[in-house]
C-alpha positions as CSV (number, residue, x, y, z in Angstrom):
1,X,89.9,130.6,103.9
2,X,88.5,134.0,102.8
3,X,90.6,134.9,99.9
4,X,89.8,136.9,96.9
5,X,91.6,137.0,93.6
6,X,91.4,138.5,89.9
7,X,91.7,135.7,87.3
8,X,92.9,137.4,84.6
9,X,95.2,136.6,81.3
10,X,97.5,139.3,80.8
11,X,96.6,141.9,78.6
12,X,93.6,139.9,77.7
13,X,90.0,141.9,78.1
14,X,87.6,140.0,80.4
15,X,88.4,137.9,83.6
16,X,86.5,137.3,86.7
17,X,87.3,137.5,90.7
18,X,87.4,134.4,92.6
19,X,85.4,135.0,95.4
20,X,86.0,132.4,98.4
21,X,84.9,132.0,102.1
22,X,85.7,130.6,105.0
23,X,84.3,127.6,106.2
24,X,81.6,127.5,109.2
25,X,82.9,124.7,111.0
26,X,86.5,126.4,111.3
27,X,87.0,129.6,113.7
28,X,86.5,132.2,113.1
29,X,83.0,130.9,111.6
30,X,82.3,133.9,109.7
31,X,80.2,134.4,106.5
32,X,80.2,136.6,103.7
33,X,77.5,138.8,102.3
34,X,77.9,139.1,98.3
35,X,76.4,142.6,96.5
36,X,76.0,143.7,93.0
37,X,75.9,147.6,92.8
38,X,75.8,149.2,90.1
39,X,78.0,152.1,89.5
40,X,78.6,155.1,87.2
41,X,81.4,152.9,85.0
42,X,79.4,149.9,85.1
43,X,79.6,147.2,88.4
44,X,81.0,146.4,91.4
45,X,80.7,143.3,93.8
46,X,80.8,144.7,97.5
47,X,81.6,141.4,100.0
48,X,81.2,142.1,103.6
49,X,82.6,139.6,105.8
50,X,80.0,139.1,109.0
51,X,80.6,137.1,112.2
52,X,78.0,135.1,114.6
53,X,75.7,136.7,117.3
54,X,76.8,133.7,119.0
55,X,78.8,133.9,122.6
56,X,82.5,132.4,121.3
57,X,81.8,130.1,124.3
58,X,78.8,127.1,125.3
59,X,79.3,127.1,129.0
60,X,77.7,123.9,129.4
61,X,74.5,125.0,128.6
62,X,72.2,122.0,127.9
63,X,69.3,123.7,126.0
64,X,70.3,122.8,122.6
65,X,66.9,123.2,121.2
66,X,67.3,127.2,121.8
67,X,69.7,128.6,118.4
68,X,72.4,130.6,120.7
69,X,73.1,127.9,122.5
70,X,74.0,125.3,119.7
71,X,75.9,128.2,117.9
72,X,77.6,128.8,121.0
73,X,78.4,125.3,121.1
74,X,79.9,125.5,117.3
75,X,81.8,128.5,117.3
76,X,83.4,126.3,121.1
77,X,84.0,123.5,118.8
78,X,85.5,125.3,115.7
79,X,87.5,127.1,118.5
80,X,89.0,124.2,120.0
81,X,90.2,122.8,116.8
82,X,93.6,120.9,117.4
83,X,94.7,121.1,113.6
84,X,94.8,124.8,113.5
85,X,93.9,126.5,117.2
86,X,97.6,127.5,116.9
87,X,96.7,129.8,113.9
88,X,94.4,132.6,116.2
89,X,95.3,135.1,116.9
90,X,93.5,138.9,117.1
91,X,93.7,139.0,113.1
92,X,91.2,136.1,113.3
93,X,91.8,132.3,112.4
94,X,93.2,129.9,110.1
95,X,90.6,130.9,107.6
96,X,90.5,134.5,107.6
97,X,92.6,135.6,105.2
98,X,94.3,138.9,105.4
99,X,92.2,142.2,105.6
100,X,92.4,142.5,101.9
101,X,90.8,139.3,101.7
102,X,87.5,139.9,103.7
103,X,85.6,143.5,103.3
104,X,86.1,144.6,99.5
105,X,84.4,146.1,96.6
106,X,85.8,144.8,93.3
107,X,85.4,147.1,90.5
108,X,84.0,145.4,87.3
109,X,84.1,147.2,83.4
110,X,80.7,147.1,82.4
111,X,79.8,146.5,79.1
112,X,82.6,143.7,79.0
113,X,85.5,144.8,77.0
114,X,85.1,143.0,73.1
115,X,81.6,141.6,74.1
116,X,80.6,144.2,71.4
C-alpha cells in the first residue's frame, strides 16, 4: 500500500520518513518515482506516484512476446483479484493509500539537527 510516514521521537532532533509502495501484482499497479532536491533550507524527497501505459484490459490477445500485451494481461490479473477487487473504487485500489499517501514532497532540515 502506498503510505508515507514521519518516524520521529517526540521532541527528539532527527527522524526519517518511511517511504512505502504499492505492490505491482495488486491493482492499481502503480510505481513510485523517488527525488532528492535540494532546497534553500536544506532537502526535500519529491515521490511521484506513476501508473502503467498498459490498457487496464488483455482482450485475449495472444502475442505475449510484445510488452503491452503481457502488461495488459497483469494489470487484468491484479484487477481481477478476488481478495481485494471489492476495495476499487475511483480513489484507486487496495493499495493506494489516500492522496496524502501518493504525490508528496517531504521537507528534510539539512545540516541534521545535533549532527554538529
Amino acid at each position: 500500500m502506498h503510505a508515507v510516514q514521519a518516524i520521529r521521537e517526540d521532541g527528539a532532533p532527527g527522524g526519517f520518513w518511511q517511504i512505502t509502495t504499492a505492490s505491482h501484482i495488486d491493482w492499481p499497479q502503480q510505481a513510485r518515482i523517488v527525488e532528492l532536491l535540494q532546497t534553500d533550507g536544506g532537502l526535500a524527497i519529491g515521490c511521484t506516484v506513476i501508473d502503467s501505459a498498459a490498457p487496464a484490459d488483455y482482450r485475449g490477445h495472444r502475442d505475449l512476446a510484445d510488452p503491452v500485451v503481457l502488461a495488459a494481461l497483469a494489470r487484468e490479473l491484479a484487477a481481477n483479484d478476488w481478495q481485494t477487487r471489492d476495495q476499487i473504487g475511483v480513489e484507486g485500489g487496495a493499495g493506494a493509500g489516500t492522496v496524502a499517501d501518493r504525490n508528496v514532497v517531504l521537507a528534510i532540515d539539512w545540516p541534521r539537527p545535533g549532527s554538529g
